[in-house]
N, C-alpha and C positions, 0 to 999 in steps of 0.2 A: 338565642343560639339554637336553641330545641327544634324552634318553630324552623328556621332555613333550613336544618339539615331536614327534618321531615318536609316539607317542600321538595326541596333537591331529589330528598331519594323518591317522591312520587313522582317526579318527572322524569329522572331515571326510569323506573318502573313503566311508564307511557311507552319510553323509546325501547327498549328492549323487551319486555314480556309482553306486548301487545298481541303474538298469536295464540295467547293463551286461553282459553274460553272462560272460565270461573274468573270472576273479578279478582285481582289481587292487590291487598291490601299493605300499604308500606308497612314496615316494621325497622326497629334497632337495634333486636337482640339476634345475634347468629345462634340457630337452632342444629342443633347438632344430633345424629339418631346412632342407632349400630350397636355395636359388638360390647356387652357385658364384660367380656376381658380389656377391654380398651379404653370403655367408661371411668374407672378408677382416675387411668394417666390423665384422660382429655379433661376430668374433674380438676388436677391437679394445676393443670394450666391455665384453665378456665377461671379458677378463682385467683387465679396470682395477676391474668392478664385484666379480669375487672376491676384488678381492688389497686393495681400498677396502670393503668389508662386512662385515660376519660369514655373509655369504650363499656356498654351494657357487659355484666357478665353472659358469657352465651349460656344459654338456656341445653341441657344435655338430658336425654332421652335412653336408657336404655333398653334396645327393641333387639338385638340380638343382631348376629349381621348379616343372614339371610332376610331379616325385619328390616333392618337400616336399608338395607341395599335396594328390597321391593319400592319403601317408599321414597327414597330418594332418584329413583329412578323414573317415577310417575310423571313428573314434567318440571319446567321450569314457571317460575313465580314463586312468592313468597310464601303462598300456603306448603308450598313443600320443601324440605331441608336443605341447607346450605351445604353440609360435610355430613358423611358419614364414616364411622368408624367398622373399623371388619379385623379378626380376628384370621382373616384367611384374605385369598388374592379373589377379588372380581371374580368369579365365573363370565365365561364369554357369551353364554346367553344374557347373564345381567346385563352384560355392558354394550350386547345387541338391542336389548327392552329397552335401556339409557335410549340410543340411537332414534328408536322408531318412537317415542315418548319425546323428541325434541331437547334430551340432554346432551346437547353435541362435543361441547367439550369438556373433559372432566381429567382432572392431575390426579396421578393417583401418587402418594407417600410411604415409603416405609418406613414404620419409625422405629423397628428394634425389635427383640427377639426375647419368645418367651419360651416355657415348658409347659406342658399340660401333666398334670400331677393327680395320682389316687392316694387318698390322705385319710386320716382315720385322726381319731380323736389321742392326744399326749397321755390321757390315761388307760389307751387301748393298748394291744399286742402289736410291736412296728411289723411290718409285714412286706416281703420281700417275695415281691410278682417279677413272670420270665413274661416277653409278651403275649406265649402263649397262652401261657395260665389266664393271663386278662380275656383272651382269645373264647377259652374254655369256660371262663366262667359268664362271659357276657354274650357269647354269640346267640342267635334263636334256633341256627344247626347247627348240629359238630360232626367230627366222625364217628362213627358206632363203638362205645367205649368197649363193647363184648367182641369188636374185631369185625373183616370182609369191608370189603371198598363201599361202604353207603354213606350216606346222612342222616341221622337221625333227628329230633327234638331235643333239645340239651337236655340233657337228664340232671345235671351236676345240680346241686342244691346247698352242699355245704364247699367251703374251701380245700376241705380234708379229701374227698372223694375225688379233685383233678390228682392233686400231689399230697402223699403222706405227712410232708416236711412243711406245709401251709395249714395254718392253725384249726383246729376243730368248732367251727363256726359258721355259721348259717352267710349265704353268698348277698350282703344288703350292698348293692351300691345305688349311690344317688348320684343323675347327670343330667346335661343341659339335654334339651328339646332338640327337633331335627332342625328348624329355624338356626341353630348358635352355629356362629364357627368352630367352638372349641367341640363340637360335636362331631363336624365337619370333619377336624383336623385331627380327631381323637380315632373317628371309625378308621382313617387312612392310615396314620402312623401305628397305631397301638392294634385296633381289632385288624387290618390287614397283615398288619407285622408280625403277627402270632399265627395268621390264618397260612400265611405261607411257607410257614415251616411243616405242613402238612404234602407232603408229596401228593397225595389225590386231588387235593385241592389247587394246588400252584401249579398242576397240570391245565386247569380250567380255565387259566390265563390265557393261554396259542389259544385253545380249541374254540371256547366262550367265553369272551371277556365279560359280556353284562351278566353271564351266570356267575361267574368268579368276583366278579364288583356285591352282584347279589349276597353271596354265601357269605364273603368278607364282613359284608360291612353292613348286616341287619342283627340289630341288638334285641334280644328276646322280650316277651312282653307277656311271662308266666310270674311279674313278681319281684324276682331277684332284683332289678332293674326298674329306678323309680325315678320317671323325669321328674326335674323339681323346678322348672320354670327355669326367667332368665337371672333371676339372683342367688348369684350364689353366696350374697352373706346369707340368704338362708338355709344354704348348704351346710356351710359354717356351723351356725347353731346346732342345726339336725346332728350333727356329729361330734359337737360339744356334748349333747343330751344321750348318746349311743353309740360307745367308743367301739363297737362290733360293724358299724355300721362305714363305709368309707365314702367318699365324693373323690366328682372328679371336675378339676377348674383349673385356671389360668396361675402359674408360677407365681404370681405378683400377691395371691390371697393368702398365698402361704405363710408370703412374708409379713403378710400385714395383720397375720393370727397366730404367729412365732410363739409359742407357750402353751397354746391350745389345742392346734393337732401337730400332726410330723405328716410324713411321705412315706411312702412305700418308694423301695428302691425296684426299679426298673432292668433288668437283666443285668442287674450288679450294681448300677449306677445308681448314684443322689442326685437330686435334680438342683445343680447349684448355678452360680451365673456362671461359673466357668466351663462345665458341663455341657449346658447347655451352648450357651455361646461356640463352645471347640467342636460340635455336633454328636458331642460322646453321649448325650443322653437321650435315648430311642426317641420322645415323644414332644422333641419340639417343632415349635413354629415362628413364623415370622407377621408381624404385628402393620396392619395400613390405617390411613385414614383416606379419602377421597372428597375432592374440593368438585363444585360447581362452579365454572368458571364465570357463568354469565349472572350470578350473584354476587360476585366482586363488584364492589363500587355502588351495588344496587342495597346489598344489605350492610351497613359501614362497619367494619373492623373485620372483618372477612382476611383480608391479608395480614394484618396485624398478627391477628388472632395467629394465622399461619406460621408467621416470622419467629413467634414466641416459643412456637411448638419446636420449629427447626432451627433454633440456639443452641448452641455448646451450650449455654448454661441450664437449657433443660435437657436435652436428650444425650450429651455429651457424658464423658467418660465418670466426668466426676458432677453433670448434671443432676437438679434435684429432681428428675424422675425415676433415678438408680435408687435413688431411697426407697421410695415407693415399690419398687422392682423391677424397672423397666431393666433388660440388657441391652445395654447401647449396639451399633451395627460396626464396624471397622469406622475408624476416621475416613477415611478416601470415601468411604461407600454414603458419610455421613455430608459433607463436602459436597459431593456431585447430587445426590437427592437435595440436599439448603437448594443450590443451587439452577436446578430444575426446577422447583417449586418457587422459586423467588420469580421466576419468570413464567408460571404457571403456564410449561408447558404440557399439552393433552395425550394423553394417550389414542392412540391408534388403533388398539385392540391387535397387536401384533404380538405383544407381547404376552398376551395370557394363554 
């Protein structure tokens, strides 16, 4: 039986990736790349749908989702990924590089909804940030805290110095790389959302946008501010070991180190599923994955694998990836995406 299907899928492979120049070699495992926030869930399905099939478990990769996205993007054949997982939506360049790389059709998934969270250790001080303060303590410029319409180099160094009412403690946070989506999603929601309560600043909007995008959304690099790659169980650790010290990650880690750190509340807000979900909490986002469609049939369990992920009984209200943290999307909303994806229909790029 081994032997047909690897037959099959190399003749497959003949008829459809034949403009590909690198030889490529059949394979049975779906290789999956992308987004550290996303990794956990597609783990979660991944080993239910190998050890529930007769299908390989797929093989998952966490590369971050501007990582996932480059390489999935590179071309079609089996040296490059089947799905990749994103923490954020395509960018239209990506999915322009897709095009001219010969990835022509590609489904894109939403599978549910997270928070991006700064989190500090259960034996630390809980700590209660406005977006600005996040704004102030992590930008690379602010405004001149001695007054007159400038920019200067962040001065700030402990928490005490933006706001008297924020603890007397040196400014440590640890955060994903420019490659992550939660990076992505974090400079947009959280460092713009604080940056624009600045009148000088949300003036740069009309005038200069790419000055305004700039000032927003460049995180300092005197220190305070320590990428820590794309894992953040090792985030986790770091702030088990330095309850002074906070991270910032995807809602789902929270849940799955309950005992260990806590949140900081967000201009008032705890970052819960319901919170999040009803869009009351500043700092969420919304969770994809992205199919190759011309890898269907050529690498086997590809659909399968897909069907599994978009079950009521995994991503649905009372699905086993709510354990895990996932926030499911509206029924209706969950409904029309099954449904799209069962028919793996492509994106157009109109949408992004």
């Amino acid at each position: 039986m081994i032997k047909l299907k690897t037959a099959l899928t190399t003749v497959a492979l003949a008829g459809s990736i034949a403009a590909v120049s690198t030889p490529a070699m059949a394979r049975d495992t779906i290789n999956i790349v992308g987004s550290s926030t996303v990794y956990p869930f597609a783990t979660v399905v991944a080993e239910r749908f190998g050890r529930n099939t007769d299908f390989p478990t797929p093989k998952l990769e966490s590369t971050g989702s501007g990582g996932g996205l480059k390489l999935f993007c590179e071309g079609v054949g089996t040296q490059h990924p089947d799905i990749t997982n994103a923490s954020r939506r395509m960018k239209i360049s990506e999915f322009e590089n897709c095009q001219a790389n010969g990835v022509k059709e590609i489904t894109e998934v939403r599978i549910g909804a997270d928070g991006i969270v700064m989190a500090n250790s259960s034996e630390g001080e809980k700590i209660d940030l406005s977006l600005k303060h996040v704004f102030l303590a992590l930008a690379k410029d602010v405004p001149n805290p001695d007054g007159g319409n400038e920019l200067v180099a962040n001065p700030y160094q402990n928490w005490s110095e933006i706001d008297s009412s924020l603890p007397d403690m040196e400014i440590s946070v640890m955060g994903p790389p420019p490659t992550s989506g939660t990076r992505d999603a974090f400079v947009e929601l959280a460092m713009e959302g604080g940056c624009k309560q600045f009148e000088m600043i949300a003036a740069m909007e009309d005038a200069n946008e790419d000055k305004f995008k700039s000032v927003c959304h460049s995180i300092r690099e005197d220190g305070p501010f320590v990428e820590a790659g794309e894992n953040d169980n090792l985030i986790v650790q770091r702030l088990v070991q330095d309850p002074e010290t906070l991270g910032i990650f995807g809602y789902s880690f929270l849940m799955e180190n309950r005992g260990q750190i806590q949140a900081a509340t967000i201009d008032g807000v705890e970052p819960t599923p319901e919170s999040i979900s009803g869009d009351e909490y500043p700092v969420a986002r919304s969770l994809w994955f992205y199919i190759k469609k011309a890898h269907v049939g050529v690498v086997p369990g590809i659909q399968e694998y897909v069907a599994e992920f978009t079950s009521e009984g995994t991503w649905g209200d009372n699905g086993y990836l709510v354990d895990v943290g996932l926030i499911p999307l509206p029924r209706e909303q969950r409904m029309a995406t099954a449904k799209r994806v069962k028919d793996l229909e492509p994106m157009t790029g109109q949408e992004l």
